[in-house]
C-alpha positions as CSV (number, residue, x, y, z in Angstrom):
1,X,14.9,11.3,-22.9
2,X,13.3,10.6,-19.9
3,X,11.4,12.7,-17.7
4,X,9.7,12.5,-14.3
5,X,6.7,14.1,-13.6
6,X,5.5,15.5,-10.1
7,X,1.7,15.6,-9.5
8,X,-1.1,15.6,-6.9
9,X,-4.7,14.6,-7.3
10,X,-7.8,14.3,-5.6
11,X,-8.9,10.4,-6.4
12,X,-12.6,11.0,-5.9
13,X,-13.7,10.8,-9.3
14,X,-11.3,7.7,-10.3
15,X,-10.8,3.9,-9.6
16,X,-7.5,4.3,-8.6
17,X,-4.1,5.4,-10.4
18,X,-3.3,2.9,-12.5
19,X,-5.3,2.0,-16.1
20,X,-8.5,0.2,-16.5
21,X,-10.3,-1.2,-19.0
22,X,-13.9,0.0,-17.9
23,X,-13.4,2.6,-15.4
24,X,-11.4,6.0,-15.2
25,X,-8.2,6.3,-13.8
26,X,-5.6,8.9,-13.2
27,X,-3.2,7.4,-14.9
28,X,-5.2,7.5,-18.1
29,X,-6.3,11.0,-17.8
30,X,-2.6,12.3,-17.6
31,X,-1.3,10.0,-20.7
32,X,-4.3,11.4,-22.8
33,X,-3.0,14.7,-22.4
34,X,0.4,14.4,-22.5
35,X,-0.3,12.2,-25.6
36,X,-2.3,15.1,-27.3
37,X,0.5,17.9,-26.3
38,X,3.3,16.0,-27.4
39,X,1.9,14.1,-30.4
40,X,2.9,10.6,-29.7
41,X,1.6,8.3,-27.8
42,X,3.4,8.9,-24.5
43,X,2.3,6.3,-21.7
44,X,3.3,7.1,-18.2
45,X,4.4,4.8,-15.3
46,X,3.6,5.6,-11.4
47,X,5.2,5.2,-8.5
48,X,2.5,3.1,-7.2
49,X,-1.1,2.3,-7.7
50,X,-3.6,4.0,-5.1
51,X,-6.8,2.7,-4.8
52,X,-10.1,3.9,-6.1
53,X,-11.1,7.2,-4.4
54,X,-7.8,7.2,-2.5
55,X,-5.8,10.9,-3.0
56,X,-2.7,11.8,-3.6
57,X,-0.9,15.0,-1.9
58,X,2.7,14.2,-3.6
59,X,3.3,11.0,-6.4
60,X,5.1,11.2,-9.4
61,X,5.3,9.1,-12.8
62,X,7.9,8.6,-15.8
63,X,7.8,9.2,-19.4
64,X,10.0,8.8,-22.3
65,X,9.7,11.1,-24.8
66,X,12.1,12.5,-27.9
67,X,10.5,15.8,-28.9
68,X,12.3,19.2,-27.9
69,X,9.9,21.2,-24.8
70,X,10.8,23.3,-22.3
71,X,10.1,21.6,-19.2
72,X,8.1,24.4,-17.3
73,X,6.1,25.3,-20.6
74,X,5.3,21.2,-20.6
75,X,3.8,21.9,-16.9
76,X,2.0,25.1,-18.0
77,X,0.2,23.2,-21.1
78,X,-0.6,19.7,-19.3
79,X,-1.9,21.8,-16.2
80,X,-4.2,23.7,-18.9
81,X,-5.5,20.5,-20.3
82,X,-6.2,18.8,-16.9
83,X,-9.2,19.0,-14.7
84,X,-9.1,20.9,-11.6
85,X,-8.2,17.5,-9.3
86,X,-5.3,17.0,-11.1
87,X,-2.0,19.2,-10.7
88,X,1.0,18.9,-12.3
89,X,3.7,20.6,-9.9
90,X,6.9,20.0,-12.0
91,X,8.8,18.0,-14.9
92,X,12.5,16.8,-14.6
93,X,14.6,15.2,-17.0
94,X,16.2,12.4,-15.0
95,X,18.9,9.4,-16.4
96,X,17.8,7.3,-18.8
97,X,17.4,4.3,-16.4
98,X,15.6,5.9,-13.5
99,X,12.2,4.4,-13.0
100,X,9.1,6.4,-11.0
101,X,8.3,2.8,-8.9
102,X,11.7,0.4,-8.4
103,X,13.7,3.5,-7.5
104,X,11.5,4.8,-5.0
105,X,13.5,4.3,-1.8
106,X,10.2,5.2,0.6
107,X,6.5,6.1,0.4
108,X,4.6,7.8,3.2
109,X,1.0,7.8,3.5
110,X,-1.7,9.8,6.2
111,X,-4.8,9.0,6.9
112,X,-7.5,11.4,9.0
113,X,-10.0,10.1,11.4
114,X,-12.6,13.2,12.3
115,X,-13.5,12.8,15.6
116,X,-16.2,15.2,15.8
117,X,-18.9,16.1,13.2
118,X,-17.6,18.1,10.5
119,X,-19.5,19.6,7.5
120,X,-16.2,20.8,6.0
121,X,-13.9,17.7,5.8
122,X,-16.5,14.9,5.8
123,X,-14.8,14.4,2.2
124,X,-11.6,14.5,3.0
125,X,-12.1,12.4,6.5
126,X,-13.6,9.4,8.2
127,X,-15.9,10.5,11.0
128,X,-15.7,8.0,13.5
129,X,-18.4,8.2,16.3
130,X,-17.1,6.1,19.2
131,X,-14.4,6.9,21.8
132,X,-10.6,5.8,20.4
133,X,-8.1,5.4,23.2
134,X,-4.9,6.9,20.6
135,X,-2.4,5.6,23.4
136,X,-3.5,2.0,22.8
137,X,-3.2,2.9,19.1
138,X,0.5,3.9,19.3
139,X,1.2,1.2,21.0
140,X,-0.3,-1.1,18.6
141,X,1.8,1.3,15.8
142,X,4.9,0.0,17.4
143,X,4.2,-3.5,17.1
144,X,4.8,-2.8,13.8
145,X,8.2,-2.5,13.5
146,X,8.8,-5.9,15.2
147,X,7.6,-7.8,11.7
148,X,8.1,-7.6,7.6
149,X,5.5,-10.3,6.6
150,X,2.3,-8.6,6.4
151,X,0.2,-10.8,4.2
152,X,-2.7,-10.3,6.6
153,X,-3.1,-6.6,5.6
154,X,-2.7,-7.7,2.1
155,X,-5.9,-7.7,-0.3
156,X,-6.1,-11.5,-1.5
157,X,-5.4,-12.6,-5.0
158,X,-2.7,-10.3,-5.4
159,X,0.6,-10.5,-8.3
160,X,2.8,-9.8,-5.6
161,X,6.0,-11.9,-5.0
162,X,6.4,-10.8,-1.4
163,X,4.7,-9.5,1.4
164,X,7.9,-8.1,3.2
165,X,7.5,-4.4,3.5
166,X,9.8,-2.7,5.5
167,X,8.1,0.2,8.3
168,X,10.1,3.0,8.7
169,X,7.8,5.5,10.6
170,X,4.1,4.3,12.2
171,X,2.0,6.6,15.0
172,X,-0.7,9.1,15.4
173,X,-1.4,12.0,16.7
174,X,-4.1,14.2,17.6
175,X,-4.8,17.4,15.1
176,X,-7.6,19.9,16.4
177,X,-10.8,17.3,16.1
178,X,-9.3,14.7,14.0
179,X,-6.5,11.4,14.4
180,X,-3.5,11.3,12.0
181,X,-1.9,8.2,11.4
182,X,1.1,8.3,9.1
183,X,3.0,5.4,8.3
184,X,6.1,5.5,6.0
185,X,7.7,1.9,4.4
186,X,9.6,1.4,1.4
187,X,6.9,-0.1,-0.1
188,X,3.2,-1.0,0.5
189,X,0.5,-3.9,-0.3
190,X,-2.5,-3.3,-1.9
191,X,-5.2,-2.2,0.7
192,X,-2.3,-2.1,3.9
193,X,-3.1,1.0,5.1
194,X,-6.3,0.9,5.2
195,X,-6.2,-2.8,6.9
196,X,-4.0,-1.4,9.5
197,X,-5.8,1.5,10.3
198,X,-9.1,-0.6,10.6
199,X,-7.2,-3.0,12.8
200,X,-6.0,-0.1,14.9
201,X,-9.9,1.1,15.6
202,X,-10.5,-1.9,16.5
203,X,-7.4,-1.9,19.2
204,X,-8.7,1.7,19.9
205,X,-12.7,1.3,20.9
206,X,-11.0,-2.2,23.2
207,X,-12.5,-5.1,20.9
208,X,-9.3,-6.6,20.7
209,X,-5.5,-6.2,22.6
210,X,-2.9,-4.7,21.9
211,X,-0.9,-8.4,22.1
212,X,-3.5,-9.7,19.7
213,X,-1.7,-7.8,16.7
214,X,0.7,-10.0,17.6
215,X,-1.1,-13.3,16.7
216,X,-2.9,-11.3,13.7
217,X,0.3,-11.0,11.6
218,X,1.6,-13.7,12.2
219,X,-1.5,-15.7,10.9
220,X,-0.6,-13.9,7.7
221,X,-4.7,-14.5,7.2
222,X,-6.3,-11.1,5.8
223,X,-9.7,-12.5,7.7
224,X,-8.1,-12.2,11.1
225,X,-6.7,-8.6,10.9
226,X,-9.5,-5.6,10.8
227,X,-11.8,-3.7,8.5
228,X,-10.7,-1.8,5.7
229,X,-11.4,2.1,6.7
230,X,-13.1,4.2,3.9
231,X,-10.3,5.4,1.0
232,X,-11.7,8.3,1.4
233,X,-9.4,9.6,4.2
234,X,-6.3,8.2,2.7
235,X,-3.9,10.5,1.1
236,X,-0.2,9.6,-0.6
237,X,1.7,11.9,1.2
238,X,5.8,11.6,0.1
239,X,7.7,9.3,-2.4
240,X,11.4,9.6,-1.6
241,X,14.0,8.7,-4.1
242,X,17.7,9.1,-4.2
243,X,19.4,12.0,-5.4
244,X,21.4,10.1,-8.3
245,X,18.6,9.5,-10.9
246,X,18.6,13.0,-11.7
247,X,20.9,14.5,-14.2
């Protein structure tokens, strides 16, 4: 049977979701314990790969499995075994076919910029010193939609086989002291969030135009878009999926 799993962690402590040969990961973590509880080797597959340090508020993964457990005792156990930035919300037995990452119809991700000095969510935020002008920011956020190829947000040297993504939502807004951006596509590159959001500052103190994003994307060049911002302040926030891979 297969079964998805639906989990939230705080990616501090690892490099990232997916397995590594010399560093931890949360994917490992989960299949060492799910491996132990269920006696077989049980390896898992996500619904993406966030990058080291970057969090996760909502993701879920796959497993196939043959022994007989009772779903919410499965939860009880794994959540038992797992450190404290690692929860395990719920397990669902879903069609045999349904996969955690190709049937993913949409992925939303936030990330918070702390406009004032915190000593409660420097953590969780990136504390930016400087003056951003959000209006210029939103209207750099819609420029977004205008485009599918972003290779310039992309890290380089990437297995990818395109770089169309498809934006679906894109804008901030302003929360108490801090900036939320969220963004939602169907599917992501490795590092675009954090390369938009970077290029956005930039739009934001006025060290580029908004028409500049323009040219920026369309040089499909990852040296002429922004910084990365720390993956600190980057959290997973929603994988959608259809209603039909369930049973």
């Amino acid at each position: 049977m297969r079964y998805f799993i639906e989990l939230s962690y705080n990616g501090k402590a690892y490099h990232g979701w997916q397995n590594q040969p010399k560093a931890i990961s949360v994917q490992e973590v989960i299949e060492k314990g799910l491996s132990l509880i269920l006696k077989e080797d049980t390896p898992i597959v996500g619904a993406g790969r966030t990058d080291t340090g970057v969090h996760a508020m909502q993701m879920f993964a796959h497993f196939d499995s043959d022994m007989s457990f009772e779903e919410s005792d499965l939860v009880f156990k794994l959540n038992s075994f797992l450190p404290n930035d690692i929860a395990i919300h719920s397990i669902l037995k879903v069609k045999p076919d349904a996969h955690a990452r190709f049937d993913a119809t949409s992925r939303t991700y936030l990330y918070r910029i702390a406009t004032s000095k915190n000593a409660f969510n420097f953590d969780h935020a990136y504390y930016f010193t400087k003056h951003l002008d959000i209006d210029r920011m939103n209207e750099a956020a819609k420029v977004l939609f205008q485009y599918q190829d972003f290779q310039c947000f992309s890290k380089t040297n990437t297995d990818v086989k395109t770089y169309h993504c498809k934006i679906m939502e894109a804008a901030w807004t302003i929360k108490n002291d801090e900036l939320h951006f969220v963004i939602k596509a169907d599917r992501f590159l490795r590092n675009m969030v954090r390369a938009i959001v970077g290029t956005m500052v930039n739009i934001g103190v006025g060290k580029i135009e908004v028409i500049d994003l323009h040219a920026i994307i369309q040089s499909k060049n990852r040296s002429e878009a922004g910084y990365s911002v720390p993956a600190h302040a980057l959290y997973l926030t929603k994988v959608d999926y259809s209603k039909e891979i369930v049973f």
